[in-house]
N, C-alpha and C positions, 0 to 999 in steps of 0.2 A: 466403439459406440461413443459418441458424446453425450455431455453432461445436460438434462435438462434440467434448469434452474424454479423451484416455486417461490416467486416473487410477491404473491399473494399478500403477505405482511405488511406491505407497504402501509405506512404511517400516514400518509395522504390518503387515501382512500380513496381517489380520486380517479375516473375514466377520461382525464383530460392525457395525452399527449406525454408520454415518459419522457419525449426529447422534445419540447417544442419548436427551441431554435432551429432544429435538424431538418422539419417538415418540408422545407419549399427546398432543403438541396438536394444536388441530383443523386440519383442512385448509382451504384456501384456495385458487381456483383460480389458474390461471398465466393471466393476462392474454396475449389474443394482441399481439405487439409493432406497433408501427406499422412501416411501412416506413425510414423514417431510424433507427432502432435495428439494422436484421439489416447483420448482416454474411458474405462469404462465408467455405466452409469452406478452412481450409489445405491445403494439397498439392503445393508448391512446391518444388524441387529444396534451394532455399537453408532452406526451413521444413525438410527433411527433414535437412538436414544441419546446423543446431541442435539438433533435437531427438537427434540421434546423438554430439553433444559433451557435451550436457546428462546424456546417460541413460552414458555412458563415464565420468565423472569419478562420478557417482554424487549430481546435485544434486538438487535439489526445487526448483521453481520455482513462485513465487504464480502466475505465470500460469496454469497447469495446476489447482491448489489451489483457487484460486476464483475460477475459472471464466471468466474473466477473455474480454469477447468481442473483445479485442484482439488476444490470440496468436497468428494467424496472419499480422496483418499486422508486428505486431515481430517473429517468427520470421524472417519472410521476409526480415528488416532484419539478422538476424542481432542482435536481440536479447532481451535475457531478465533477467527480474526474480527473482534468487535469495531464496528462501527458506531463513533458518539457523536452527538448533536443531533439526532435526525438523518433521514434516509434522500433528504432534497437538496443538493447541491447551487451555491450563486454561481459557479463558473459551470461555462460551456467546452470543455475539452473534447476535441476532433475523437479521440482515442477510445472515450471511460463512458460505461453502461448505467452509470450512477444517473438516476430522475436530475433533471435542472427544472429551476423555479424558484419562489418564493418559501424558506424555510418557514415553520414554526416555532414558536417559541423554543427558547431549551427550556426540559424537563429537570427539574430539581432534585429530582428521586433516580436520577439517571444513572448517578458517582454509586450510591450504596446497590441499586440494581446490577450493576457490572461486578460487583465487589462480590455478591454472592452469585452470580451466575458462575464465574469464574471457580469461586471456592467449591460448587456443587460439581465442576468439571474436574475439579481436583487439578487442575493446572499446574505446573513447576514456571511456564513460561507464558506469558501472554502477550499480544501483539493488540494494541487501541491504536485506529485508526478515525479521523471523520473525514467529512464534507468539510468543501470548503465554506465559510461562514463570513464574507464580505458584509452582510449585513450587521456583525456584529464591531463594537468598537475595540477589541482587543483581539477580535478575530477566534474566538474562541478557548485563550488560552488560558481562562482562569478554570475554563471548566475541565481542560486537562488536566491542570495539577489539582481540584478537586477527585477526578476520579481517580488517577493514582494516588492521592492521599487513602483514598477509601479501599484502595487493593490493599497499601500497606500497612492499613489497620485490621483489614480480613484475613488476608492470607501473604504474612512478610515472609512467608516464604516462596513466594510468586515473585520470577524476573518481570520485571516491567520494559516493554517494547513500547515504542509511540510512532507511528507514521503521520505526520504531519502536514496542513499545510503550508503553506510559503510566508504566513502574515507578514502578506504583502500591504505595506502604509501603514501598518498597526505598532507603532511605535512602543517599545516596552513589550510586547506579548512575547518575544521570545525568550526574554529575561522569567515572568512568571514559567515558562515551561521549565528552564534550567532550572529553576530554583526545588521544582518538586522532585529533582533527584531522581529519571528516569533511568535505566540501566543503557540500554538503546535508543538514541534519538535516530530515527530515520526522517530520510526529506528525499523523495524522488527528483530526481531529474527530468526523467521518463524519455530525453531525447536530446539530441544533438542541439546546440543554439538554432543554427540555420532551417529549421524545422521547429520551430515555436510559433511562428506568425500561422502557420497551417494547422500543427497541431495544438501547442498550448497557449492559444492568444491570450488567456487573461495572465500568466504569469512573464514572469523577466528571467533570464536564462544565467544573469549575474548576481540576480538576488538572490535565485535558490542558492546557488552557490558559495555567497559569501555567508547564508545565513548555516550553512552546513558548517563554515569554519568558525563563526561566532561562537559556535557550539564547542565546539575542541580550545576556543580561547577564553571561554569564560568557566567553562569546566573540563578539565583534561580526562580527568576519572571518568565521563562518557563517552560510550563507545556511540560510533557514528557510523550513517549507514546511504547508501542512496544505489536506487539502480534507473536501468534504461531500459526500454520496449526497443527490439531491434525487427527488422524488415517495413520500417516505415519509407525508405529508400535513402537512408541515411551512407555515409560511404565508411570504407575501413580506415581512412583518414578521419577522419569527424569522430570517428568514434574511441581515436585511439587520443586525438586531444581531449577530450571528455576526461579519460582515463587521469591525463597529466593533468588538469583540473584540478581533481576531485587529489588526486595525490597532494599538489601544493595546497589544495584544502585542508590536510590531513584527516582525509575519509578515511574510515579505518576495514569497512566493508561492501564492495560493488558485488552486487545481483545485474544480471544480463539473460534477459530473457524476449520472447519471442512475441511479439504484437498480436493480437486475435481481433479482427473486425468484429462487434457485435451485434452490428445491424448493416443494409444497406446504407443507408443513411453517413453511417460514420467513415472515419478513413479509412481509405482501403487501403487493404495488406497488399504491399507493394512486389514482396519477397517473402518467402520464407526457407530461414536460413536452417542451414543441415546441422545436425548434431556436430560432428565435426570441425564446422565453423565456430560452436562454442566453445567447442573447448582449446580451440586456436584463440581465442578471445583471451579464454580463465589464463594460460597460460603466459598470454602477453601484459595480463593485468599485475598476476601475482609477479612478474618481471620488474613491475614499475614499481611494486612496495607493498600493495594493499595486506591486509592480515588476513583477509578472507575474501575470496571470490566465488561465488555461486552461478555457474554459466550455462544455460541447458532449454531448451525450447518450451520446456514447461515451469523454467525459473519463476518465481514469483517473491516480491519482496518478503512474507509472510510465510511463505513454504517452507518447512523442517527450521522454523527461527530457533526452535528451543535447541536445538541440535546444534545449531552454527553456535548461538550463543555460546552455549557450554565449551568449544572450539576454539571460540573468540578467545573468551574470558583464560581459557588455558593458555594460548600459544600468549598474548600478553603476560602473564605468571612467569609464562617459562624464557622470557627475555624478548 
C-alpha cells in the first residue's frame, strides 16, 4: 500500500493551485509502481506521536512536503526531516511536490521552535532542509546558521545535517553556512547535467557542484553529501560521470535513489530501475572512492542519516 500524505498544515492556507506553473502542461500518466517500490501506510502509536510533536511546535517537515514514501517508517523511528523558511518554494522544479509561489516572510521564532521540537524528539541526528528562497538576498543562509546555532545551544548533543539550496547569485551565503559549523553539509544534485534544462531549470549543474567542493575547501572537517533521482531517463554513462564529478569534488557521500512522479503534471517516471541496478551503482560508486554510498529505490537523501552518519564519522577515524 502507498503512503498517503496529510498536507493540510500548509502555512499558506491557501485553495489557490499547489503547482501553478504546472497547470497548462500536459498530463502524463502515473506509472503503476513495481512491487519493491510500495511501501506501507503509517499508523503506529510512535508515528502518531511524531506527528503530534511536529504539528505542537508548529514545524514543516520535507517528509510531509514531498511526499516523501519513507515517512512512516522514520516516524515510526521517531524521526523527521525539518523543513525551514516556510513550506512555499521560488523555484519550479519538474521533479519536487514542494507548493511554488510567493514565500512569506521568515519567522523569527523559527531557530528556537526547531531547537526544541528536536530536543522533545530526543534526536541524536537531525537533518534541516528548506525551500528554495530566491527572494531572499542571502538566499537564506543567515537563518541556517541561526537555527543550528539554536540546536547547538538546546541539544549539542544533536549531529547537525543541512540540505541545502544552491545559493545560486547570493554571494557570501555559503561562507555564513560554513561558518555555523554544521556536521553534514548536503547539496543535491538530483540529476545528470543533460537533464537540468527539463528538470531543474532554475539551477546550474556546475554551480551545484562547485559549491559542494567550496565546502570541503573552506572546511575540510565537513562531511559532504549529494545525491541523484534515477529513472528520469538519464543513461549508465551520465551517471557514472556524475559519480567522477562529485569525487574531484571531494563528496564524501552519494545517495542514489529512485525518481517518484507526484502528480500528473510533473515529470514522468521514465524508468524504473530494479533493486539490482542499484546496487550495481553502490558498488561502482564505492569503486571511485566515495566513503559512503546509499543506493536502493527508496534511497532518499535523509533516510537512516543518523545511521550513515555515525558510519561516516567512524570509517573517517578509522583512516
Amino acid at each position: 500500500m502507498s503512503v498517503t500524505l496529510d498536507i493540510d498544515h500548509r502555512q499558506s492556507g491557501s485553495t489557490a493551485p499547489r503547482h501553478p506553473e504546472k497547470q497548462n502542461r500536459p498530463q502524463s500518466p502515473l506509472l503503476r509502481k513495481p512491487e519493491w517500490i510500495r511501501v506501507r501506510a503509517p499508523g503506529s502509536d510512535a508515528f502518531h506521536t511524531t506527528r503530534k510533536i511536529v504539528r505542537e511546535h508548529g514545524l514543516v517537515t520535507v517528509c510531509e512536503e514531498a511526499g516523501c514514501p519513507n515517512m512512516g517508517s522514520c516516524w515510526e523511528e521517531k524521526h523527521a526531516s525539518f523543513m525551514i523558511m516556510g513550506d512555499i518554494c521560488t523555484r519550479a522544479c519538474a521533479f519536487c511536490n514542494v507548493a511554488t509561489g510567493l514565500p512569506k516572510a521568515l519567522d523569527p521564532d523559527e531557530p528556537q521552535r526547531i531547537a526544541e521540537g528536536v530536543a522533545a524528539l530526543g534526536l541524536a541526528h537531525v537533518v534541516i532542509t528548506s525551500v528554495d528562497r530566491d527572494d531572499l538576498d542571502d538566499g537564506g543562509a543567515q537563518h541556517f546558521a541561526r537555527v543550528i546555532a539554536a540546536l547547538r545551544a538546546a541539544t549539542p548533543q544533536t549531529t547537525i545535517e543541512i540540505l541545502t539550496p544552491d545559493f545560486l547569485r547570493k554571494p557570501g551565503a555559503l561562507d555564513v553556512v560554513i561558518a555555523a559549523r554544521p556536521d553534514v553539509f548536503n547539496h543535491n544534485l538530483e540529476t545528470v547535467p543533460g537533464k537540468y534544462p527539463s528538470v531543474r531549470p532554475g539551477a546550474r549543474y556546475f554551480h551545484s557542484l562547485r559549491l559542494l567542493q567550496q565546502v570541503k575547501e573552506k572546511d575540510a572537517r565537513i562531511f559532504t553529501k549529494s545525491g541523484l533521482m534515477l529513472g528520469l531517463g538519464e543513461t549508465r554513462a551520465e551517471i557514472m560521470q556524475v559519480m567522477d564529478d562529485l569525487r574531484v569534488a571531494d563528496v564524501d557521500f552519494l545517495t542514489l535513489g529512485q525518481y517518484l512522479q507526484p502528480t500528473r503534471q510533473h515529470h514522468p517516471v521514465i524508468e524504473f530501475i530494479e533493486p539490482a541496478a542499484f546496487k550495481a551503482y553502490e558498488a561502482l560508486a564505492l569503486a571511485r572512492g566515495f566513503s559512503m554510498v546509499s543506493a536502493s529505490p527508496l534511497t532518499r537523501s535523509s533516510h537512516h542519516a543518523g545511521a550513515d552518519f555515525a558510519r561516516l564519522k567512524a570509517r573517517r577515524a578509522g583512516g
